[in-house]
C-alpha positions as YAML, in Angstrom:
chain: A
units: angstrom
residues:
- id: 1
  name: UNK
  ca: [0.00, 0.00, 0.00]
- id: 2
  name: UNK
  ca: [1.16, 3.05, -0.55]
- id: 3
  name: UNK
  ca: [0.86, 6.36, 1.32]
- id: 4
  name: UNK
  ca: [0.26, 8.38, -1.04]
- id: 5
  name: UNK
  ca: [-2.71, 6.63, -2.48]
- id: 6
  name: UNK
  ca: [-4.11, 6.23, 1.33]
- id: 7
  name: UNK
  ca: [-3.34, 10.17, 2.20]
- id: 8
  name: UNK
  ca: [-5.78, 10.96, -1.50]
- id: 9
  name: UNK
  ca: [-8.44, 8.64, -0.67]
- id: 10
  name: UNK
  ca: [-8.45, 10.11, 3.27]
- id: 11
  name: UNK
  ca: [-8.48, 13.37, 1.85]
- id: 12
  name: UNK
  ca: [-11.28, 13.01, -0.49]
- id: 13
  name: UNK
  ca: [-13.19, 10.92, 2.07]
- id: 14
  name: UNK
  ca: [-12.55, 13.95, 4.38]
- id: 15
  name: UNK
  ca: [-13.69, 16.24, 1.44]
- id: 16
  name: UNK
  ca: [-16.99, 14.49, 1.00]
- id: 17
  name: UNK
  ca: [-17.85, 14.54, 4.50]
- id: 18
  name: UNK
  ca: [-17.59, 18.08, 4.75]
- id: 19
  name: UNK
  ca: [-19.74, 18.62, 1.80]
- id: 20
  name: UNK
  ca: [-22.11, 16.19, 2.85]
- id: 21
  name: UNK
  ca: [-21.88, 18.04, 6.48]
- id: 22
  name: UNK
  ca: [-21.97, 21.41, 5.13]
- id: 23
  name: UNK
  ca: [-25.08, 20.53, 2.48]
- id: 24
  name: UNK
  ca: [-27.09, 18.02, 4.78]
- id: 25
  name: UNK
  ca: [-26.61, 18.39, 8.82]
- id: 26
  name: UNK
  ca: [-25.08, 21.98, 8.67]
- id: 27
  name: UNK
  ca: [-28.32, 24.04, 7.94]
- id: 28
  name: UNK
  ca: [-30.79, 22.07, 9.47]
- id: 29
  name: UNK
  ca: [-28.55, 22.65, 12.92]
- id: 30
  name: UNK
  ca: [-28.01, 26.72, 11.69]
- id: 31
  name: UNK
  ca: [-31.92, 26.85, 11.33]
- id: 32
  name: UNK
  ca: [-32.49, 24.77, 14.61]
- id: 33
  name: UNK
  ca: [-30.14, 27.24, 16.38]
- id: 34
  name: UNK
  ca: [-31.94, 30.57, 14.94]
- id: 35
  name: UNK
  ca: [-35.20, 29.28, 15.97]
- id: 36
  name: UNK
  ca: [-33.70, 29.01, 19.23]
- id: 37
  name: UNK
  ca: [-32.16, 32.08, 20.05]
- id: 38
  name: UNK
  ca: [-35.34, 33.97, 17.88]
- id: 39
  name: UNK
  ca: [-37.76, 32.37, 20.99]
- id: 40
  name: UNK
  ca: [-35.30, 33.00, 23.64]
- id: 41
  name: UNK
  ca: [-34.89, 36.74, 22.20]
- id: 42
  name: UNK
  ca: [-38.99, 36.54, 22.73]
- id: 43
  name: UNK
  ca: [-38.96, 35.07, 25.79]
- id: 44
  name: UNK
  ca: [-36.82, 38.02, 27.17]
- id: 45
  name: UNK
  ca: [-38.65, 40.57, 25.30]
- id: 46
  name: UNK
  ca: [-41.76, 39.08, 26.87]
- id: 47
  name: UNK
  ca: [-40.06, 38.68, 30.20]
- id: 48
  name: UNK
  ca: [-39.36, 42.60, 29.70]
- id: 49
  name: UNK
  ca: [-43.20, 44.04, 28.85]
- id: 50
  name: UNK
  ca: [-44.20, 41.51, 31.60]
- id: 51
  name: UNK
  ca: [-41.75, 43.49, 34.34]
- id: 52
  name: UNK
  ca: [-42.92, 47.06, 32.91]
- id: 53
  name: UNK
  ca: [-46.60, 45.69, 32.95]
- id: 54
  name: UNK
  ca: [-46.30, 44.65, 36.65]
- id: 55
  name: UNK
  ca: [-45.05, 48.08, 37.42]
- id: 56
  name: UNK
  ca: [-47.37, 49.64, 35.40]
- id: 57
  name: UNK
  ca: [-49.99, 47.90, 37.59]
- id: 58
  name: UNK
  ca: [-48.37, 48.91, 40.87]
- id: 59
  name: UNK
  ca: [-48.16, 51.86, 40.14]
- id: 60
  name: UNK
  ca: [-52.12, 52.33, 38.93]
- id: 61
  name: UNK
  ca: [-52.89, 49.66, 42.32]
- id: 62
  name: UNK
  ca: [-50.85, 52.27, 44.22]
- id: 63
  name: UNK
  ca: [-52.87, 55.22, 42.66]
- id: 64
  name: UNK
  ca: [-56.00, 53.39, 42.94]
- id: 65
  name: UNK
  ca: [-55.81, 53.13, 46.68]
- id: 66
  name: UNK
  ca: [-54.38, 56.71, 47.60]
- id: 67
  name: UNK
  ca: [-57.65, 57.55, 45.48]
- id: 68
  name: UNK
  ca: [-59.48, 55.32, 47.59]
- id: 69
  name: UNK
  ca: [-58.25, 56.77, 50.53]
- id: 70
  name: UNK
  ca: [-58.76, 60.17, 49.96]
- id: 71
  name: UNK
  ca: [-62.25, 59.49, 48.68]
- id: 72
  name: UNK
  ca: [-63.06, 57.45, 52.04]
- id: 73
  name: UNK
  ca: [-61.25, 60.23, 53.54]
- id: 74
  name: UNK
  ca: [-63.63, 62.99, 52.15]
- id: 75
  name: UNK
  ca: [-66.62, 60.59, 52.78]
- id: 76
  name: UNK
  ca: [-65.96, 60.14, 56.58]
- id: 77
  name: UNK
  ca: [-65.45, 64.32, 56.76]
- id: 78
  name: UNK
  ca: [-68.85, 64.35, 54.78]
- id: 79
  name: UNK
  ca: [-70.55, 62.51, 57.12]
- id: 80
  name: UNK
  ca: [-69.02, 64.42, 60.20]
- id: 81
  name: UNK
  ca: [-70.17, 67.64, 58.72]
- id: 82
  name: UNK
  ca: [-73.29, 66.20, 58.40]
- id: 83
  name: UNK
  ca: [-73.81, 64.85, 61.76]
- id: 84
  name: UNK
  ca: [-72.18, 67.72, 62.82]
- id: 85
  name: UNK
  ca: [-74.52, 69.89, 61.32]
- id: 86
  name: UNK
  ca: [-77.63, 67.50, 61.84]
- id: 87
  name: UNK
  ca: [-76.65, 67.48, 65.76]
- id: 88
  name: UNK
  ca: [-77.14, 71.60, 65.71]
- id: 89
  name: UNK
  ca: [-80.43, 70.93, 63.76]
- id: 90
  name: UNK
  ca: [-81.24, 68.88, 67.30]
- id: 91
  name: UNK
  ca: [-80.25, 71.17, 69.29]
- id: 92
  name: UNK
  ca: [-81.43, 74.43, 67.51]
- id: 93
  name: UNK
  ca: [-85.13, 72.64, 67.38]
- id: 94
  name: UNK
  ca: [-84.59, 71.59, 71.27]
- id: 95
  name: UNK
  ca: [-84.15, 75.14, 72.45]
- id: 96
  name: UNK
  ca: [-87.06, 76.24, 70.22]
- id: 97
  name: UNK
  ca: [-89.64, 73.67, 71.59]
- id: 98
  name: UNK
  ca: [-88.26, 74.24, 75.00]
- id: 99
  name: UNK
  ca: [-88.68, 78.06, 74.43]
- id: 100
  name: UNK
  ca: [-92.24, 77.25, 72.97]
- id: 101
  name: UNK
  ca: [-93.24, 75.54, 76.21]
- id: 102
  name: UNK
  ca: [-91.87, 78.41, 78.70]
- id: 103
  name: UNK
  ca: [-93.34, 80.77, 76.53]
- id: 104
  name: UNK
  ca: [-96.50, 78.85, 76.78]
- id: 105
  name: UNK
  ca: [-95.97, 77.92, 81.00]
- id: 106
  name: UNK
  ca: [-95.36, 81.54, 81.12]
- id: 107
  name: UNK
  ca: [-98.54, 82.20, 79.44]
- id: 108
  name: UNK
  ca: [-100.91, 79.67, 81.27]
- id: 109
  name: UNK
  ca: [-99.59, 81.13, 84.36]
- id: 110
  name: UNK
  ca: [-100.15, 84.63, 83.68]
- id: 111
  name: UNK
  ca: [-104.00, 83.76, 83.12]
- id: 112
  name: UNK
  ca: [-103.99, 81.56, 86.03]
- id: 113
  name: UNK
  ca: [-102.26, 84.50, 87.99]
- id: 114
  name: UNK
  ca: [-104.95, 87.24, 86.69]
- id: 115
  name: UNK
  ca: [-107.74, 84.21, 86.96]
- id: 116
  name: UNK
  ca: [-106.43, 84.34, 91.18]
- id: 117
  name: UNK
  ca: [-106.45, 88.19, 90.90]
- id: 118
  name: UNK
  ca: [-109.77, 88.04, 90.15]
- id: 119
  name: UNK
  ca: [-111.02, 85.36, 92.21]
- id: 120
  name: UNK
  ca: [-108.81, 87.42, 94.84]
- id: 121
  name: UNK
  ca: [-110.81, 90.94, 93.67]
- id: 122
  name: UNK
  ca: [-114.23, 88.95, 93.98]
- id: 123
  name: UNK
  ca: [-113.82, 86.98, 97.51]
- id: 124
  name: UNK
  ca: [-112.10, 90.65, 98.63]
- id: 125
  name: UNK
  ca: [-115.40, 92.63, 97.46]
- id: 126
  name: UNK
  ca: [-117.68, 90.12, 98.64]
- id: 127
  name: UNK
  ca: [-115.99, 90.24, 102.28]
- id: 128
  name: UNK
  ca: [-116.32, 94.05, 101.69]
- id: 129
  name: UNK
  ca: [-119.71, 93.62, 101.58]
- id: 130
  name: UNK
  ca: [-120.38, 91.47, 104.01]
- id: 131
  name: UNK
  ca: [-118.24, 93.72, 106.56]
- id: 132
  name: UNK
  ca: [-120.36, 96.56, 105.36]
- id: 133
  name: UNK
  ca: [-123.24, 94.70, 106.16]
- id: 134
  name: UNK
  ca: [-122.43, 93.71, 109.39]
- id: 135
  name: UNK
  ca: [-121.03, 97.31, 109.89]
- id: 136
  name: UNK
  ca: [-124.27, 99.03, 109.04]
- id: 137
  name: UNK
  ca: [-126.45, 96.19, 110.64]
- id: 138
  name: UNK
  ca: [-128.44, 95.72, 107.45]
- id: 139
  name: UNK
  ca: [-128.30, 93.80, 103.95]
- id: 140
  name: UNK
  ca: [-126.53, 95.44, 100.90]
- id: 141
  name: UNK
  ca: [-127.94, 94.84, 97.94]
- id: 142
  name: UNK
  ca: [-125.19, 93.28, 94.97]
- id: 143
  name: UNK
  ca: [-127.37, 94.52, 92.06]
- id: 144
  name: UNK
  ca: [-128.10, 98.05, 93.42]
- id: 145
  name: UNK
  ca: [-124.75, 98.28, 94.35]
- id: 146
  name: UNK
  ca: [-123.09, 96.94, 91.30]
- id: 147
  name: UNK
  ca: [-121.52, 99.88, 90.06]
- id: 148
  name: UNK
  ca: [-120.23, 100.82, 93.87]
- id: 149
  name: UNK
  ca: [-118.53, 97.37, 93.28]
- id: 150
  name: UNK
  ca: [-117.19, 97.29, 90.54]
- id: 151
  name: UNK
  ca: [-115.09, 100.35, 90.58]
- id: 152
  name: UNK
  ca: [-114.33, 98.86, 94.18]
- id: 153
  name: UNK
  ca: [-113.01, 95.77, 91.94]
- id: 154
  name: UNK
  ca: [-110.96, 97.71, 89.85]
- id: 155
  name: UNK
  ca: [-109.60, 99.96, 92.94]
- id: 156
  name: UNK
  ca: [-107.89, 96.57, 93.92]
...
């Protein structure tokens, strides 16, 4: 054998591999790796819009809640105004009514007062009279002396 003739036939076995390499297992590996790094390029990219998303949402959750806040915030003053005011309402109608009824005590006793007055005026005249009476040892007459008492009525 010679070496020569085993060196050539090495060689072109060596040739013919790479060109069956290069036309047969070459691209189908070349496309196999682009597919590969194309979906881990959109993997990442997705990773990406999926971190800005989640801040995105924090930061609306975040805003959503100090809204919140200050809106249950406002509501709670609301209502304390309200009671606030509603409690004065109370009170403001309380001091009316009461004033209504001391007005009104004030007036029932006024009439009841001149009502004693003159209950006071007639028991006073009619003891006038019957002093007179017993002073002047004879009967007084009311109706002929009407006029003598009532001006004695209104003297008292």
């Amino acid at each position: 054998m010679n070496i020569n003739l085993t060196l050539i036939s090495q060689a072109i076995a060596f040739a013919i591999f790479i060109w069956f390499t290069a036309s047969f297992v070459w691209p189908p590996l070349m496309n196999a790796i682009s597919e590969r790094q194309k979906k881990i390029e959109e993997g990442l990219a997705a990773a990406e819009r999926s971190k800005k998303d989640l801040e995105l949402a924090q930061a609306r959750s975040t805003d959503t809640l100090r809204e919140a806040r200050e809106k249950s915030t406002e509501m709670i003053g609301g209502a304390e105004r309200q009671a606030a005011h509603l409690v004065e309402e109370a009170r403001a109608e309380a001091a009316r009514i009461i004033s209504q009824a001391r007005e009104a005590a004030e007036g029932e006793a006024a009439v009841a007062a001149q009502r004693a007055k003159e209950n006071l005026r007639d028991q006073v005249a009619s003891l006038a009279v019957a002093g007179a009476e017993k002073i002047l040892r004879r009967e007084v007459n009311a109706q002929v002396h009407a006029e003598l008492l009532a001006s004695l009525k209104s003297e008292l």
